[in-house]
N, C-alpha and C positions, 0 to 999 in steps of 0.2 A: 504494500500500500504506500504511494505515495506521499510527501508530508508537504504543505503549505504554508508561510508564514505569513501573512497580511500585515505589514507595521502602516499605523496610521498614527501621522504624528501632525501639527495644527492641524487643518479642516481640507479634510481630503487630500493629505499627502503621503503616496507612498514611497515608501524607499526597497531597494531590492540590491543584495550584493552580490557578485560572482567570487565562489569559494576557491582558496586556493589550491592547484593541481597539486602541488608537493606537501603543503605544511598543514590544512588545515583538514581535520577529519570531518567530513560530513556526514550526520544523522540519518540513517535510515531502517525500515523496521524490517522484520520477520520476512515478510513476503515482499519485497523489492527484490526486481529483478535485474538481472545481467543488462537485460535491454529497457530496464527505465532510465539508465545510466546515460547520459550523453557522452561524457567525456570519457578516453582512455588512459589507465592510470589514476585513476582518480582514489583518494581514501578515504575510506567511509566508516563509520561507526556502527556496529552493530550491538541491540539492544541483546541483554543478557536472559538466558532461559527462554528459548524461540520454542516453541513446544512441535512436537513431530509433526503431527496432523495440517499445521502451515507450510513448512517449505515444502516444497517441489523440488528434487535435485533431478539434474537431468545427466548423463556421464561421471568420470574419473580423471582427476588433475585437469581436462580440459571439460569446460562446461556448456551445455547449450544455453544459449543469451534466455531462456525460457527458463531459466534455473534460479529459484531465491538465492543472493547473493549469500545472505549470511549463513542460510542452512549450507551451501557450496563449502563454506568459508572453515564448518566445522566438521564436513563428511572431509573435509582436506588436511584436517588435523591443526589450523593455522590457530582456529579459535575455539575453546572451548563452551559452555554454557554460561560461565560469566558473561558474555558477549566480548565486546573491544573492537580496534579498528583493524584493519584488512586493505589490501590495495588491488584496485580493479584493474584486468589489463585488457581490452577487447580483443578477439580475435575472427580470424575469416572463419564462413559457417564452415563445417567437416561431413562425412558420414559415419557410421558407426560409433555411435556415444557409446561407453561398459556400463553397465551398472554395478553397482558394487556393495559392500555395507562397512561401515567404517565411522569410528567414533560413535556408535549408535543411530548413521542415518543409515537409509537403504536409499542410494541412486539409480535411477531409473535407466534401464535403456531408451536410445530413441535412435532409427535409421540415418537422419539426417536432417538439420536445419541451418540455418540460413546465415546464422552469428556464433558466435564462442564467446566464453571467458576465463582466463585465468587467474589467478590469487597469490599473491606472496605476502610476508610479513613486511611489515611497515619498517624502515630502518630506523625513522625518529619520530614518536607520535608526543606532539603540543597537547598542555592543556587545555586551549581554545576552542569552539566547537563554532560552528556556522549550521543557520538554518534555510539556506538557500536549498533548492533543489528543482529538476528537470529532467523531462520526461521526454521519449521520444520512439517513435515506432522501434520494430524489429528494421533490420537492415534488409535489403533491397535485396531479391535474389531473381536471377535472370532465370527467365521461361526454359523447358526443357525445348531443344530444337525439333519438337516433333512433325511439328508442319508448319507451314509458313502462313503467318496470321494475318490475317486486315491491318494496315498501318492504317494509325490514327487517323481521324478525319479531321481536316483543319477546315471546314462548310465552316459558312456561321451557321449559328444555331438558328433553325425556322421560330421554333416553340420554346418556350422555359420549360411545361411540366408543370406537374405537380409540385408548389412550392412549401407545400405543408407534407411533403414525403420526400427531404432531399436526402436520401440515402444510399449508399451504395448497397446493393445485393449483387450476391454472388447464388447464381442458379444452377446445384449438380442437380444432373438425372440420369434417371435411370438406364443404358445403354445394353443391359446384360443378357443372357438367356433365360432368367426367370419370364422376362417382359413378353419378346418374342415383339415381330415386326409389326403387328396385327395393332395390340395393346400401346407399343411406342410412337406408334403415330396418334394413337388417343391421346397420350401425354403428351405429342409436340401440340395438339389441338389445346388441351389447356394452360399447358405454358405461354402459348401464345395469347391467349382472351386475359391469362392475369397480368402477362408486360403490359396488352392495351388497357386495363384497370389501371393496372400502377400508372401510365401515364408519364413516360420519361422523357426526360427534356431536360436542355443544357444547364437550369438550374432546379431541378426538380429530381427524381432517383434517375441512377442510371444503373445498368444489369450488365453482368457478364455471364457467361453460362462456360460449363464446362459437364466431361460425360464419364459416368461409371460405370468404369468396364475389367478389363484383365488389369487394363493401367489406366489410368487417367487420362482425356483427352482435351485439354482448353481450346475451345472455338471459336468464343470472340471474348473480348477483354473487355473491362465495364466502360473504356471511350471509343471502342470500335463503332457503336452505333447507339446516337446521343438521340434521335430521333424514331418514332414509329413507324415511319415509311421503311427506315432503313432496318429497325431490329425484328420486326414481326415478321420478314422475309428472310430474314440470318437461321427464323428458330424453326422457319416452316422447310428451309431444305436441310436437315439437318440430318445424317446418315446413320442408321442403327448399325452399332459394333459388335454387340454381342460376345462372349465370354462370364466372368462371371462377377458376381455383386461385391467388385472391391470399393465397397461406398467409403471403408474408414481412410483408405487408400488417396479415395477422391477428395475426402473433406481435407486433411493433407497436404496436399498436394496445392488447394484453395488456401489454405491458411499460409505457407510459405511463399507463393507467386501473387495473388491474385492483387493485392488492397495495396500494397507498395505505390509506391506514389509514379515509378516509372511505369507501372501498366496500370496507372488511369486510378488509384486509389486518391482520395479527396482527402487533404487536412480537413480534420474539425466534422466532419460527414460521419452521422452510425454506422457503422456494418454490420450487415446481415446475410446469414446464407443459409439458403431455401436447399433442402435436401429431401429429394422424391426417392421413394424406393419402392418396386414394388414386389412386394412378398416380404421376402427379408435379407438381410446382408451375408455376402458371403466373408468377411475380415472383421476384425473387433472396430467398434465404434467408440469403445469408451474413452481409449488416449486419445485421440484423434480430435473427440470433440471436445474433452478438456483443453488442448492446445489451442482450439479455435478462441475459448474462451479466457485465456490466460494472452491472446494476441488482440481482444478489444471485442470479438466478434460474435454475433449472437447467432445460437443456430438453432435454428427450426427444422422438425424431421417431418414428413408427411407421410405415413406409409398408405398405400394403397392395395386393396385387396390382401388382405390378410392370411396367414395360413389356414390353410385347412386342418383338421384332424387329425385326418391320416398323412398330412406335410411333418407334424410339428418336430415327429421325430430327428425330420433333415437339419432344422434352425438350430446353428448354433449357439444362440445366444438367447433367450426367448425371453429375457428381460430388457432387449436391447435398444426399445423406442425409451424406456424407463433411462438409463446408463448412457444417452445420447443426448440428452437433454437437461439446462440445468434442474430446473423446477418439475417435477412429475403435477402439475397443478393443470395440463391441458391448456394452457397457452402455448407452448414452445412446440409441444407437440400436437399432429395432429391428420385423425384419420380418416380415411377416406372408403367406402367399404367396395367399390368399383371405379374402375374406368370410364363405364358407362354415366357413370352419378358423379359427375364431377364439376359439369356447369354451376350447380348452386353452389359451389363449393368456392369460387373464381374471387367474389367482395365478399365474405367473412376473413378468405382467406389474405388478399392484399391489404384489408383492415389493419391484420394483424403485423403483417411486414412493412407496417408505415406507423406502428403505435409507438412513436418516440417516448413516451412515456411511461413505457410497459416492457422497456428492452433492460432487463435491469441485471443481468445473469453477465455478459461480458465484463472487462476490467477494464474502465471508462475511468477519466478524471471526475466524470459525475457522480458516479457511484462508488467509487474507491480510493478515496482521498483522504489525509486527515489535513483539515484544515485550523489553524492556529491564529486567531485573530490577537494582532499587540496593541489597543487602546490606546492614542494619548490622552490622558487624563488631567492635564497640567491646568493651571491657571489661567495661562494663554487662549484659552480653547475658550471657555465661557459655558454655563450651563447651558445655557438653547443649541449654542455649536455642538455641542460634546450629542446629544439628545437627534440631531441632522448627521452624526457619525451614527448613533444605532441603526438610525432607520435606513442608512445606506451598508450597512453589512447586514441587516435582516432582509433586506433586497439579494442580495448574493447567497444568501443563506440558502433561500426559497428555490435556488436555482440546481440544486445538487441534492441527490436521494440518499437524504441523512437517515437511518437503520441501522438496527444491529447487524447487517449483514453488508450495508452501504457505505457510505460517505460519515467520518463522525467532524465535529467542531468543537473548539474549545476557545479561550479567553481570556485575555491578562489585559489589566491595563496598568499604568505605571504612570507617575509624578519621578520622585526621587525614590521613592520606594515603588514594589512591584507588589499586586495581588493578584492569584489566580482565579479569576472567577468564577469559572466553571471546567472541569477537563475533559478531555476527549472522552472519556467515557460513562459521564454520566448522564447524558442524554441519549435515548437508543432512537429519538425519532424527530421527525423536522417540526413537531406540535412543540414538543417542548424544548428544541433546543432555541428557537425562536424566541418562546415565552423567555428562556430565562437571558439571552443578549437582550431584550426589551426594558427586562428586570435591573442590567447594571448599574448600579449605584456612582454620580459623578465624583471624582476623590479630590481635587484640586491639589493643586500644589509645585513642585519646580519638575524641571524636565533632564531625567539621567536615561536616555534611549540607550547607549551601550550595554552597560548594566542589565536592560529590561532584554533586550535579545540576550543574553548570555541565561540569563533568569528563564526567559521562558523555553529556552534549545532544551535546557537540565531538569526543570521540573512541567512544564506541559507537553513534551513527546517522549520523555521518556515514562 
């Protein structure tokens, strides 16, 4: 989880520092990852007693950028459960991560991703601590040369789109021999009625599609076709492959290429990806779609036509719409009991892949933040100013899904002395963490802003 610090000192002034790459340890928690990290080389502090159940380790001495730094930090033997600092080193993505156990973690295998990182001890760690921090995608991995794709279209754009659905999706389907050519032309029919629902346009969602088969196939990329004229003829000639349901394969394979910014992924844009299958998968779904969602992206499964009775035997996995999806709550997932019955199926279901407010399972700066508000509280400020400070961070408050499971907030404000006024985890939801910034009390008095950042680095995130 990412950390924030908001310093607001006279009336509406923020300040922001860049931490230093050599000397100063920066603050980060339990589940920060290899790729929240911008810089390389960077040293970071890790909070003490990370409990198992949070990190995610992914390899041995080298780490996939999808790996909690600090759980990496202690399956590596540099830190123990006290916590302490550690130095980040980036590296190019690899294939074959080990898994391993060691120090009490168990590391996970993974085939192949996109980034690396490496760890060593710190030669000289300062007492000083900074609460800067920055986030930034996985790093950019080039398309596999399978076929030679549509280069981008530089048209202007005819139409915006839907402006109240600017999202990127990523659309896998189904290509396998469960399907059979019969069936995957019924699914090219409804993939096609739900792009013209969505309604894509140069500022509105755009869709890339890619196909589930022995291997993966990407077919156009989410700027290959920014317009309806051009994408609903991309999905109507689209060729059945046939082999078998490597859906976890496909999702994968989407999570590493697809949302990159060189093939067409949008800063600041959701992502979403729509995964059809019909019967059931033939590869595990569960790593695959945790990756998705430890890379920003929210997935939705659709299964269609369901096994039969005398099938169930063949299903590998037959909890596997459950274990592909975050929430078993029937939002994320969602069935379909034919081919034939799929038209009404076209707006509940683009509903759902455009409900910006209901995407809450990916790791978002909205939903996965701890955000640290530093009050000025001084004399200078004046009670009515100080009172035009709450209701402008209970504005931003309102903008991020504060949960036990989401986004938390906390708050200091500071004169010459510092008080905590509430911290990150005594509010579990955005009713009351609101109520209680509303609540702050004005303290008056002189202004020691150093002091108050050092104050709040050590006792409001840790």
């Amino acid at each position: 989880m990412s950390q924030v610090l908001l310093l607001l000192t006279g009336l509406f002034f923020f300040s922001s520092t860049s931490g230093s790459e050599s000397s100063v340890p920066f603050p980060v928690t339990c589940v920060t990852r290899g790729a929240d990290l911008v810089e390389g080389g960077l040293l970071v502090s890790c909070p003490p007693d990370c409990p198992q159940w949070k990190v995610s380790v992914f390899g041995t001495e080298v780490y996939a950028s999808v790996s909690s730094v600090c759980g990496a930090a202690v399956h590596r033997g540099i830190l123990g459960r006290p916590g302490g600092s550690v130095r980040v080193h980036k590296l190019p993505g690899q294939q074959n991560y080990l898994r391993s156990y060691a120090h009490g973690i168990q590391s996970q295998a993974l085939s192949r991703w996109t980034a690396s990182f490496s760890l060593t001890k710190p030669v000289d760690v300062p007492l000083e601590l900074t609460s800067d921090t920055s986030t930034t995608a996985l790093s950019d991995a080039a398309l596999p040369a399978k076929k030679s794709l549509k280069k981008l279209s530089v048209k202007k754009a005819l139409t915006g789109g839907n402006k109240d659905c600017q999202m990127d999706i990523a659309m896998v389907i189904d290509s396998s021999n469960n399907i059979g050519q019969r069936r995957f032309n019924l699914q090219k029919n409804f993939v096609t009625k739900l792009a013209s629902m969505l309604k894509v346009g140069s500022t509105g969602p755009h869709v890339g599609l890619l196909q589930a088969s022995d291997s993966p196939r990407t077919e156009f990329l989410l700027t290959n076709y920014t317009q309806p004229k051009e994408l609903l003829p991309a999905i109507k000639e689209l060729v059945y492959l046939g082999g078998a349901t490597n859906t976890g394969k496909a999702i994968m394979h989407a999570v590493e290429t697809f949302f990159t910014q060189e093939n067409g992924g949008r800063r600041g844009h959701p992502r979403v990806m729509m995964v059809l299958i019909d019967g059931w998968p033939s590869d595990d779904l569960e790593q695959a779609a945790m990756l998705a969602r430890e890379s920003g992206i929210n997935v939705f499964l659709v299964s269609v036509a369901k096994p039969a009775p005398e099938e169930l035997a063949m299903v590998r996995d037959k909890d596997f719409m459950k274990k592909a999806v975050c929430k078993d709550n029937g939002f994320f997932s969602y069935p379909i009991s034919s081919w034939f019955s799929t038209t009404k199926h076209v707006k509940p279901l683009a509903q759902k892949l455009c409900s910006l407010d209901l995407l809450l399972c990916s790791k978002t700066c909205y939903n996965s933040v701890n955000i640290g508000f530093l009050i000025d509280g001084s004399s200078s400020i004046g009670e009515g100013n100080f009172q035009l400070v709450l209701d402008f961070l209970t504005g931003i408050a309102r903008s991020f899904d504060i949960s036990d499971i989401g986004a938390r907030i906390g708050a200091v404000q500071f004169t010459y002395d510092q008080r905590l006024e509430f911290g990150l985890f005594e509010h579990s939801n955005k009713e009351d963490s609101i109520d209680a910034l509303k609540r702050i009390p004005y303290m008056s008095g002189g202004t020691a802003t150093g002091a108050a950042i050092s104050y709040t680095t050590q006792n409001l995130f840790r």
